[in-house]
Biotite code that builds the C-alpha atoms (Angstrom):
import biotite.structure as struc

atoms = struc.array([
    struc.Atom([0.000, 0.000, 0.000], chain_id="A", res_id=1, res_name="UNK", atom_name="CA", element="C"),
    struc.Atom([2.819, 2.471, 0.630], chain_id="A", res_id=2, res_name="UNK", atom_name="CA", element="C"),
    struc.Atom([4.854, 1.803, -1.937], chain_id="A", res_id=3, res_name="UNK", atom_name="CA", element="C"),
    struc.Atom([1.859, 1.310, -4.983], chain_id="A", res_id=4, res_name="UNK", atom_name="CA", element="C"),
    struc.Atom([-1.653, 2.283, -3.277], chain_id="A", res_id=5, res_name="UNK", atom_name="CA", element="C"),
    struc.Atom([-4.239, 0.623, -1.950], chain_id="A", res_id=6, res_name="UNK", atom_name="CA", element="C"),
    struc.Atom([-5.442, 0.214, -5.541], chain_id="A", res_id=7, res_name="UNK", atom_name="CA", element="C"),
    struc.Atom([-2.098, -2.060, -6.504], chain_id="A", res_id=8, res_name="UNK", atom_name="CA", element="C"),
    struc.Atom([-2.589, -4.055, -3.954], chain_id="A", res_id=9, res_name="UNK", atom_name="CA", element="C"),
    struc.Atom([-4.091, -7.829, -5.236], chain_id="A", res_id=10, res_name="UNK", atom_name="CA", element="C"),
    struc.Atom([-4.051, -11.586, -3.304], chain_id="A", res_id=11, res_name="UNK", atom_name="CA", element="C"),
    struc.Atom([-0.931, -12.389, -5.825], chain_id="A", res_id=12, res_name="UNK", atom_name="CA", element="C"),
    struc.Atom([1.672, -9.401, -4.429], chain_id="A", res_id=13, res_name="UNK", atom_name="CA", element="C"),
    struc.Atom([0.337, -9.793, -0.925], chain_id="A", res_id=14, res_name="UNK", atom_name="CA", element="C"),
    struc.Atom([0.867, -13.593, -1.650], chain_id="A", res_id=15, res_name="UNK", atom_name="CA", element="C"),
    struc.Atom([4.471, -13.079, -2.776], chain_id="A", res_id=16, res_name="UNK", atom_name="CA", element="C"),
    struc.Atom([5.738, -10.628, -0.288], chain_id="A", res_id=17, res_name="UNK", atom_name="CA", element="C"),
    struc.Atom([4.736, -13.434, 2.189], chain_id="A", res_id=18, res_name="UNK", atom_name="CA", element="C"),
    struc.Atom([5.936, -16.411, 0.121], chain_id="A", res_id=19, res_name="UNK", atom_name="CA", element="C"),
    struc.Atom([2.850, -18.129, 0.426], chain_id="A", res_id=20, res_name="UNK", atom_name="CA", element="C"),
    struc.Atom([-0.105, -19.681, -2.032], chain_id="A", res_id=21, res_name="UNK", atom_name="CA", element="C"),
    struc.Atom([-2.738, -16.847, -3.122], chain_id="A", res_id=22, res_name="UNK", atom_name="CA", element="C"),
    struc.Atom([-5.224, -19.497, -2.193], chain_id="A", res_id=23, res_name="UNK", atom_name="CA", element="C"),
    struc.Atom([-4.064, -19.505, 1.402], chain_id="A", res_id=24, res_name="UNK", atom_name="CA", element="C"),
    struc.Atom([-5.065, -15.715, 0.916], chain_id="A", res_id=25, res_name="UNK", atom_name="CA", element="C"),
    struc.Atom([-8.365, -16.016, 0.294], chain_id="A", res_id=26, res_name="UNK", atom_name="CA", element="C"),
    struc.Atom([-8.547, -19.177, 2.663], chain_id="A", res_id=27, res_name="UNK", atom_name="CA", element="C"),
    struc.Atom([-7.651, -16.922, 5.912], chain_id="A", res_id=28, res_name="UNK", atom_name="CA", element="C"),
    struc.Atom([-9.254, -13.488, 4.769], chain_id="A", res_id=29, res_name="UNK", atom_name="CA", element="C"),
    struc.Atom([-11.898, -14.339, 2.427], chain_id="A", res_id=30, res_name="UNK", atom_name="CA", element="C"),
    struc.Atom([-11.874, -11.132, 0.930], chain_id="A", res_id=31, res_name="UNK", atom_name="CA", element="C"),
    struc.Atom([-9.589, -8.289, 0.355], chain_id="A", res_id=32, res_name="UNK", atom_name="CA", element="C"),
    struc.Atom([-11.948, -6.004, 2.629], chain_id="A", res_id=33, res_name="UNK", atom_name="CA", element="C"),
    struc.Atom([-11.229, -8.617, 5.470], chain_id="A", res_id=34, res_name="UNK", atom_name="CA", element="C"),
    struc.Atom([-7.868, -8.587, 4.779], chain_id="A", res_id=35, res_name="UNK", atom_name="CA", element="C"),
    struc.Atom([-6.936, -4.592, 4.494], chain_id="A", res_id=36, res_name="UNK", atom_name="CA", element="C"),
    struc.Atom([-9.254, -5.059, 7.908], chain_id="A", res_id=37, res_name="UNK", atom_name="CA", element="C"),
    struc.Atom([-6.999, -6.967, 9.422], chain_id="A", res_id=38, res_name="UNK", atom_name="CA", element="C"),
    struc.Atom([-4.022, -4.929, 8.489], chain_id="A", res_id=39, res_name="UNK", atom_name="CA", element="C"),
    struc.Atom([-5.735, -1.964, 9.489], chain_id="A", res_id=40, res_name="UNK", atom_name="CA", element="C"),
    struc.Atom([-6.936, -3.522, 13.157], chain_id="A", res_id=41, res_name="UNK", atom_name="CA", element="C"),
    struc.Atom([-3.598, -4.442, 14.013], chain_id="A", res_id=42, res_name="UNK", atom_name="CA", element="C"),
    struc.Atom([-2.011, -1.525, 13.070], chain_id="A", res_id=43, res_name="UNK", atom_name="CA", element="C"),
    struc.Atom([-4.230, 0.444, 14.575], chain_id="A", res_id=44, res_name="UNK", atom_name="CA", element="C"),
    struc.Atom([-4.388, -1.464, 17.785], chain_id="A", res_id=45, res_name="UNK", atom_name="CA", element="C"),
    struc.Atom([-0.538, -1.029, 17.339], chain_id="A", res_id=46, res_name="UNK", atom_name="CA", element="C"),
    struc.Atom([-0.320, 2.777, 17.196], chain_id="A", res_id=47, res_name="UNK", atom_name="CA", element="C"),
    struc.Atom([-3.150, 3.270, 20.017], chain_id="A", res_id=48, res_name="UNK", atom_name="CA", element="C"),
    struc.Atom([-1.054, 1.196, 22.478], chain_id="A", res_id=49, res_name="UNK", atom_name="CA", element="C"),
    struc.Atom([1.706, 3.596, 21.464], chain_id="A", res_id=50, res_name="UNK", atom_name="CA", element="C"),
    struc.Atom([0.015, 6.853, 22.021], chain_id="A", res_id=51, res_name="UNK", atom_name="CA", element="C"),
    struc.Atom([-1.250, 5.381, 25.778], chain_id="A", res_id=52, res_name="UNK", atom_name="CA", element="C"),
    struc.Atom([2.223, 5.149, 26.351], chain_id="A", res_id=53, res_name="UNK", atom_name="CA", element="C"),
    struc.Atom([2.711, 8.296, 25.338], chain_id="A", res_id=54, res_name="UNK", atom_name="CA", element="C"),
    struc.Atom([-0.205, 9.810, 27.575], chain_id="A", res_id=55, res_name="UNK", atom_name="CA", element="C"),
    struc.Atom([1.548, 8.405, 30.418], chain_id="A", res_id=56, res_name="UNK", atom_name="CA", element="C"),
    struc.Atom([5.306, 9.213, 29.836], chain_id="A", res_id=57, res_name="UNK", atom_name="CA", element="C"),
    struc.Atom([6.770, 12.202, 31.826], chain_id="A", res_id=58, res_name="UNK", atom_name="CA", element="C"),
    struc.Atom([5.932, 14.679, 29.078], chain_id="A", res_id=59, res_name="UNK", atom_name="CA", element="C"),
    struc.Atom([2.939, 13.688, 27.990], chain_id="A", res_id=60, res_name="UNK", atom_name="CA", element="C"),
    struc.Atom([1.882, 16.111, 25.097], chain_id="A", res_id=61, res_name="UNK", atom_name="CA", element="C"),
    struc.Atom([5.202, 16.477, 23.357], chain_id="A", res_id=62, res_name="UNK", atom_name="CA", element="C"),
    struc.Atom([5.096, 12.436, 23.413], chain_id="A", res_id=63, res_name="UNK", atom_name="CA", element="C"),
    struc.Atom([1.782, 12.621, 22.197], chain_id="A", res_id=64, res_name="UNK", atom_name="CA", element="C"),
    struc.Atom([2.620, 15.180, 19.560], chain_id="A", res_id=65, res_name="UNK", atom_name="CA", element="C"),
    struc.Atom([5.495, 12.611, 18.735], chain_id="A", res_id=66, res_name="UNK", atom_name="CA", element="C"),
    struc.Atom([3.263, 9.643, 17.998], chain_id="A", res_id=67, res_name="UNK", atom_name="CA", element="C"),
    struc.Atom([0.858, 11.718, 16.286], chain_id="A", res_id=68, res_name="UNK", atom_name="CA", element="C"),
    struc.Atom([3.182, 13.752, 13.729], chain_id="A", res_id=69, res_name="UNK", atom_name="CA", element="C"),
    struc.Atom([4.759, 10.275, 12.872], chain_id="A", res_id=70, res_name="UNK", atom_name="CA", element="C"),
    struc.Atom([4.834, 10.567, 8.935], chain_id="A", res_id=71, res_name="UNK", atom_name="CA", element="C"),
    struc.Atom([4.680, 7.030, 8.216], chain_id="A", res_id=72, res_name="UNK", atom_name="CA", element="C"),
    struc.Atom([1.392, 6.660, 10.085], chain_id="A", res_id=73, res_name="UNK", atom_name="CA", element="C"),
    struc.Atom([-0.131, 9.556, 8.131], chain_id="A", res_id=74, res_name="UNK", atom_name="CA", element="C"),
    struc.Atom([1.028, 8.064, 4.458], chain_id="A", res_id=75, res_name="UNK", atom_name="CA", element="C"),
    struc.Atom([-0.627, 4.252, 5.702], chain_id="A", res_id=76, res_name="UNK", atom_name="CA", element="C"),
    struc.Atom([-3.641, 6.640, 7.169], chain_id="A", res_id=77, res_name="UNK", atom_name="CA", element="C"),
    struc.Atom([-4.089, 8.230, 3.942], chain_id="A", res_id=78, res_name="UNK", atom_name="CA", element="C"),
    struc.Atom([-4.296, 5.545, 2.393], chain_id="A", res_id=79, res_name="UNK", atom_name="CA", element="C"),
    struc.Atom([-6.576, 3.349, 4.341], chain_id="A", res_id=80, res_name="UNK", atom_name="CA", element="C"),
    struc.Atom([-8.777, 7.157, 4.062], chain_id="A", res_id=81, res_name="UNK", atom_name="CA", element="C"),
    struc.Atom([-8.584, 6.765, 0.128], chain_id="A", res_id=82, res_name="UNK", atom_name="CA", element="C"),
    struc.Atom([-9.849, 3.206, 0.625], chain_id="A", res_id=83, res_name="UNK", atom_name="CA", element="C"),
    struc.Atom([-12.491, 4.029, 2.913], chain_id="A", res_id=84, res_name="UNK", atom_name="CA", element="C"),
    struc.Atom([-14.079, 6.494, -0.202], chain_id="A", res_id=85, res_name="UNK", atom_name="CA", element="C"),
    struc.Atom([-14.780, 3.097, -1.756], chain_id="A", res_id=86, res_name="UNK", atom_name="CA", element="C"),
    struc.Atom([-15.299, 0.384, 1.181], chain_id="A", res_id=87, res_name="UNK", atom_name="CA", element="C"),
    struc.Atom([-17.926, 1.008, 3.935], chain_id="A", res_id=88, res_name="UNK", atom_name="CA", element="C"),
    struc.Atom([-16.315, -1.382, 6.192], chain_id="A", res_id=89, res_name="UNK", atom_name="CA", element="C"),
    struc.Atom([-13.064, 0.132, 5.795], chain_id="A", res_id=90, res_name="UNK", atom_name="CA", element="C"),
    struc.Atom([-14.609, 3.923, 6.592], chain_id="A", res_id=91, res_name="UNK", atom_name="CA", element="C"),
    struc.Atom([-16.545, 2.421, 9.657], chain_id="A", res_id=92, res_name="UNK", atom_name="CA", element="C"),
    struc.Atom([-13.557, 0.864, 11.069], chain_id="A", res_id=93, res_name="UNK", atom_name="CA", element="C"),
    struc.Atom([-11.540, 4.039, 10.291], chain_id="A", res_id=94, res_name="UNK", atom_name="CA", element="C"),
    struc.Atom([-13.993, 6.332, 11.904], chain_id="A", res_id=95, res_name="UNK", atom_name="CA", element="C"),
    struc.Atom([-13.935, 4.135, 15.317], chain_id="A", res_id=96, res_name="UNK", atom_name="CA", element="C"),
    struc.Atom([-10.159, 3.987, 15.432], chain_id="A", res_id=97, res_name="UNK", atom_name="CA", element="C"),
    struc.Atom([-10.287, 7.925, 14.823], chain_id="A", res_id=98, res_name="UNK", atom_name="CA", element="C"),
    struc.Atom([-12.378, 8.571, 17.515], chain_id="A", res_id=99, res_name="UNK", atom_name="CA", element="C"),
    struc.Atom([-10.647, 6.469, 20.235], chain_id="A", res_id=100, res_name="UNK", atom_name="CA", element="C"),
    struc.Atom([-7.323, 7.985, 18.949], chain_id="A", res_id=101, res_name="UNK", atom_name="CA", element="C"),
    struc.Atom([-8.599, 11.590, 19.552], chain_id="A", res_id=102, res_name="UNK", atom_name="CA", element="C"),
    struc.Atom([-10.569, 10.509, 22.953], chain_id="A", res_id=103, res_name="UNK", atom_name="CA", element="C"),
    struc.Atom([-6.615, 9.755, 24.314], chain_id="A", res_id=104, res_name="UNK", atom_name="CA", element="C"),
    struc.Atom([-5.189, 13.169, 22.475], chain_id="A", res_id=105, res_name="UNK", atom_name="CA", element="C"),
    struc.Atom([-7.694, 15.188, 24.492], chain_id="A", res_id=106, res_name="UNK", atom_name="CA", element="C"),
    struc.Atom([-7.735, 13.038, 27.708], chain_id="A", res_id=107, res_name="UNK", atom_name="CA", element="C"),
    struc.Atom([-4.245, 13.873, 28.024], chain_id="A", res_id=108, res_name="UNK", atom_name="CA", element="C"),
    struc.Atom([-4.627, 17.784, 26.392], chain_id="A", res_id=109, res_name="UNK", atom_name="CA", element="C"),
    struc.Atom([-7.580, 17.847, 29.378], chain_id="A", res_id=110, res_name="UNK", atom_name="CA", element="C"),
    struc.Atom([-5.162, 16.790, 32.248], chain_id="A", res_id=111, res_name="UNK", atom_name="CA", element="C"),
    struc.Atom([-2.163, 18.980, 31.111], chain_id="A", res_id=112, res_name="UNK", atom_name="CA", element="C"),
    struc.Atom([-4.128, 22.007, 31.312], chain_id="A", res_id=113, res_name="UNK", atom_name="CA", element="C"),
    struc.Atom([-5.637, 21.006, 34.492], chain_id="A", res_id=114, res_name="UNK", atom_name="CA", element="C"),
    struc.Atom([-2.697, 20.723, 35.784], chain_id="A", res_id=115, res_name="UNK", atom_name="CA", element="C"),
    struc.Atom([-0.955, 23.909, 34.670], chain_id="A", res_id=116, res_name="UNK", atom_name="CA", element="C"),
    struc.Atom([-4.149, 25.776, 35.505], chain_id="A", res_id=117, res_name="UNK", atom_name="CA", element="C"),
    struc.Atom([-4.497, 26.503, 31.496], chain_id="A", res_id=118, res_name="UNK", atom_name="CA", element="C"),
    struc.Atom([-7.614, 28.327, 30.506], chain_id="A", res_id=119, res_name="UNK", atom_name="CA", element="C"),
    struc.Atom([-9.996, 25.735, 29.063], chain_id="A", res_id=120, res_name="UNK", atom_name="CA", element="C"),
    struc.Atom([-11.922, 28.740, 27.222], chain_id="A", res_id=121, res_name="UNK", atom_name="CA", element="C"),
    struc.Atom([-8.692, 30.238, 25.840], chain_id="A", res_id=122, res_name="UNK", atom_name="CA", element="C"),
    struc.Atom([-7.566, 26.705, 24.861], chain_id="A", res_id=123, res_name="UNK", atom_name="CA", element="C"),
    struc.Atom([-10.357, 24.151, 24.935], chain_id="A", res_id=124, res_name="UNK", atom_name="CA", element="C"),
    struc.Atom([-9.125, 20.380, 24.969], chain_id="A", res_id=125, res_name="UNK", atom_name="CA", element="C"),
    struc.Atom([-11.614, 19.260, 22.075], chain_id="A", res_id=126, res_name="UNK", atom_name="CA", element="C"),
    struc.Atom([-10.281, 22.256, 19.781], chain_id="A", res_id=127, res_name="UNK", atom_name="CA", element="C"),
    struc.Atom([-6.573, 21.889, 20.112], chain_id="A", res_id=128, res_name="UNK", atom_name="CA", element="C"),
    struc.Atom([-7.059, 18.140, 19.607], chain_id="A", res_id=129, res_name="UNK", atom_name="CA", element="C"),
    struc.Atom([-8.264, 18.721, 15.976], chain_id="A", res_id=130, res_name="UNK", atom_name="CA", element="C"),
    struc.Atom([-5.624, 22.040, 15.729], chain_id="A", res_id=131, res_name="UNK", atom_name="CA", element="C"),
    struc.Atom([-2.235, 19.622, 16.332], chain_id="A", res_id=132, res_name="UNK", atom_name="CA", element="C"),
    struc.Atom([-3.820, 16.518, 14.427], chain_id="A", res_id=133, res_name="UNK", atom_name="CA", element="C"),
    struc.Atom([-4.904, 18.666, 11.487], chain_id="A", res_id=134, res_name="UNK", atom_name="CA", element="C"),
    struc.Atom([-1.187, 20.303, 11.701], chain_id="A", res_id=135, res_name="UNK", atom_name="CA", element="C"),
    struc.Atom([0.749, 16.841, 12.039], chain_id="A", res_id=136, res_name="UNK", atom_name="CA", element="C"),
    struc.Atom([-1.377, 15.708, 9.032], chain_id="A", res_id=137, res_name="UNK", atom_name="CA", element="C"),
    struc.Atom([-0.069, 18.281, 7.177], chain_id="A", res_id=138, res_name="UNK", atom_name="CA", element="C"),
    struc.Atom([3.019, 18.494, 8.273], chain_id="A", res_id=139, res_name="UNK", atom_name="CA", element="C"),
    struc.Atom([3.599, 14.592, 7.250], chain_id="A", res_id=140, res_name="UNK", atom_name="CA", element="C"),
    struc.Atom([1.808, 15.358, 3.937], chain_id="A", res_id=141, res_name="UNK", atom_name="CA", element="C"),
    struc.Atom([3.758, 18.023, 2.929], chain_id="A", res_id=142, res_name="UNK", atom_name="CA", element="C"),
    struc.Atom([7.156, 16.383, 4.041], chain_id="A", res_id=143, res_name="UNK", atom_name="CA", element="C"),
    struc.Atom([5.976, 13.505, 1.486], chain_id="A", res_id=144, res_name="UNK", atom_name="CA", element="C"),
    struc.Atom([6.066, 15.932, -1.255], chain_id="A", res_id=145, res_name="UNK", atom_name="CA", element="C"),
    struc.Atom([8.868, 17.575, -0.337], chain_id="A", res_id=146, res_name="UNK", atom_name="CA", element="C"),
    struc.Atom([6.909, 20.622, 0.760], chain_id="A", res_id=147, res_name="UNK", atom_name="CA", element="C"),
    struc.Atom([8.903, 21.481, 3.866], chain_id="A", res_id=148, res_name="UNK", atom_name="CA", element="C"),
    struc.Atom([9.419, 25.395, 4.076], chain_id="A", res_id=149, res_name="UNK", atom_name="CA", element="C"),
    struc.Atom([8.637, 26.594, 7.058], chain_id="A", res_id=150, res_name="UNK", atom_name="CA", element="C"),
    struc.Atom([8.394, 23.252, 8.606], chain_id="A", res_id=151, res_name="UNK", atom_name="CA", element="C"),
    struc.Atom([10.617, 23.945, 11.444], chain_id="A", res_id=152, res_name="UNK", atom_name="CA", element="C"),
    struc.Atom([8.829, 27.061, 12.500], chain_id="A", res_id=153, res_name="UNK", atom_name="CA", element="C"),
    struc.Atom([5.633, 25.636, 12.676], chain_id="A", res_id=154, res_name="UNK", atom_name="CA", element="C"),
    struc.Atom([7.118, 23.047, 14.564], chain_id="A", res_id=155, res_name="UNK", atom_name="CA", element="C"),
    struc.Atom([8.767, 25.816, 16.906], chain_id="A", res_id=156, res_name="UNK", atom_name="CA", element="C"),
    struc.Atom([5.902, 26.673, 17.827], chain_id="A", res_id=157, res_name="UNK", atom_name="CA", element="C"),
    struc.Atom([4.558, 23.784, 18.311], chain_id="A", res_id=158, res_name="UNK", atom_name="CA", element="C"),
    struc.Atom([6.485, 23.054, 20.675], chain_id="A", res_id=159, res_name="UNK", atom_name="CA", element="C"),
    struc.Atom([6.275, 26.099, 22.535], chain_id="A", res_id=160, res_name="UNK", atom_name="CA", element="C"),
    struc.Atom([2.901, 26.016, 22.828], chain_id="A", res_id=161, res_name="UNK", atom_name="CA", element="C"),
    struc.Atom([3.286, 22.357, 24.427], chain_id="A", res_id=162, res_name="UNK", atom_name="CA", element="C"),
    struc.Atom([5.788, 23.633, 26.932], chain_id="A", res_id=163, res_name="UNK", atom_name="CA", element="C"),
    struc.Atom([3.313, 26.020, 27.495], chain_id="A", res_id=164, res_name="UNK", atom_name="CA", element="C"),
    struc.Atom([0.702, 24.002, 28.867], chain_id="A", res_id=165, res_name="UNK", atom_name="CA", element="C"),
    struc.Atom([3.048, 20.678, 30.160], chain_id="A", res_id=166, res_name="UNK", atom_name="CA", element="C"),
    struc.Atom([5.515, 23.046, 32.157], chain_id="A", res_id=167, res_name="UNK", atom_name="CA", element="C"),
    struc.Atom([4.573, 27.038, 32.092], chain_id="A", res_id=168, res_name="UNK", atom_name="CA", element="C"),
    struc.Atom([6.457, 27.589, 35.111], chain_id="A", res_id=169, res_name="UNK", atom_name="CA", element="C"),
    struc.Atom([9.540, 26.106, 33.813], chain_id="A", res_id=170, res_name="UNK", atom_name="CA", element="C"),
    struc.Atom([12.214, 28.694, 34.857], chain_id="A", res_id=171, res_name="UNK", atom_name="CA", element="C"),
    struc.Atom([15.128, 29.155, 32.266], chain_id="A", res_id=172, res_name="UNK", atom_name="CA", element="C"),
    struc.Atom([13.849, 26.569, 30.626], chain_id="A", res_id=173, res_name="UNK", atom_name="CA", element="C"),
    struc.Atom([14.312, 28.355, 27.332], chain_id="A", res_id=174, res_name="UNK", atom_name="CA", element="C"),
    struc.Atom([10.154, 28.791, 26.595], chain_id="A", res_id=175, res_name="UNK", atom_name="CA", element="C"),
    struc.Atom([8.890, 32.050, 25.682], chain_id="A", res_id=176, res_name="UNK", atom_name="CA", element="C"),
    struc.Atom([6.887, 32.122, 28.813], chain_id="A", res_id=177, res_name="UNK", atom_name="CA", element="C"),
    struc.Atom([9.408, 30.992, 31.073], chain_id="A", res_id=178, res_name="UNK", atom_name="CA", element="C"),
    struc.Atom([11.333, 34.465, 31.355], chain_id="A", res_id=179, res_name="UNK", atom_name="CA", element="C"),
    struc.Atom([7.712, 36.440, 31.287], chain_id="A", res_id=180, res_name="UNK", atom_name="CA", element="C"),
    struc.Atom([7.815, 37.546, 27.274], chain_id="A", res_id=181, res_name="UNK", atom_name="CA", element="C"),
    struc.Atom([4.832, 37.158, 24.689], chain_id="A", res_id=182, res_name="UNK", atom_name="CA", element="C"),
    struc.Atom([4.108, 33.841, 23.726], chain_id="A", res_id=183, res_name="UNK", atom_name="CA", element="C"),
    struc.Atom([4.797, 33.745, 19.983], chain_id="A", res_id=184, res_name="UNK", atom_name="CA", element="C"),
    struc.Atom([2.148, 31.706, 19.719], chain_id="A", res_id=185, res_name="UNK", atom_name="CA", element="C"),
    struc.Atom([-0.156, 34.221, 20.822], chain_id="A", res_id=186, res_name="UNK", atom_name="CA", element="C"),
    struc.Atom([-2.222, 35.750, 18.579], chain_id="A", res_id=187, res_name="UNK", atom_name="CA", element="C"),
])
């Protein structure tokens, strides 16, 4: 799928890249659907075990910011997403992977701000959520067509606006906050 598209995909390559029969395919899977299921359920599964690790590692939001800005997940994501125009299974199974993978990204966005006393109305949870996965989308989209100016400011403040809300108080810790000037994320 990364390398051709879901399209190129057939029970002969996926039958050769394992060095199996492309009966034995069709025995275990049935269908393609089932199978680009299955691919997508463990990856899935995969990446969400991943980003709970993430919400529970000493910085939580740049780790989640890590997992979700991983390009590689993004291309296979796309691609399942181009899929999904075409398979009803396939968008159903995307939508509920989606959802849980957002419910952790705000979960941990909710207890960062609690904890830093961050202004839920300034910044709501549900909000910035869509804001960073939108941007790492991007960002990984971009990258894959070599699209990459201003990449590292964007990314700058990113990341200022995640030391922001994991450590505000930080002193010296290089943040714009830290030493009491504007936030250049502010608008």
């Amino acid at each position: 799928m990364l390398e051709q598209g879901y399209a190129a995909v057939s029970t002969r390559k996926v039958a050769a890249r394992a060095g199996a029969n492309p009966a034995l395919v069709y025995y275990y899977f049935g269908t393609m659907d089932e199978l680009f299921l299955a691919v997508f359920r463990r990856g899935a599964e995969a990446n969400l075990e991943r980003l709970r690790r993430a919400a529970a590692s000493e910085q939580p939001l740049h780790a989640v910011w890590e997992v979700s800005s991983e390009p590689l997940n993004t291309a296979l994501t796309m691609e399942f997403m181009a899929l999904a125009n075409h398979r009803e299974a396939i968008r159903a199974e995307l939508s509920s992977y989606t959802a849980r993978f957002r419910q952790i990204q705000t979960e941990t966005l909710e207890r960062a701000l609690t904890a830093n006393s961050v202004d839920r109305d300034t910044c709501p949870p549900t909000l910035m959520t869509m804001v960073m996965g939108g941007l790492a989308h991007i960002l990984a989209m971009d990258g894959a067509l070599g699209l990459t100016a201003d990449h590292a400011q964007v990314r700058a403040h990113i990341d200022a606006f995640l030391q922001r809300w994991e450590n505000p108080q930080a002193p010296g810790d290089g943040s714009p906050l830290a030493d009491g000037t504007a936030d250049p994320a502010s608008p």
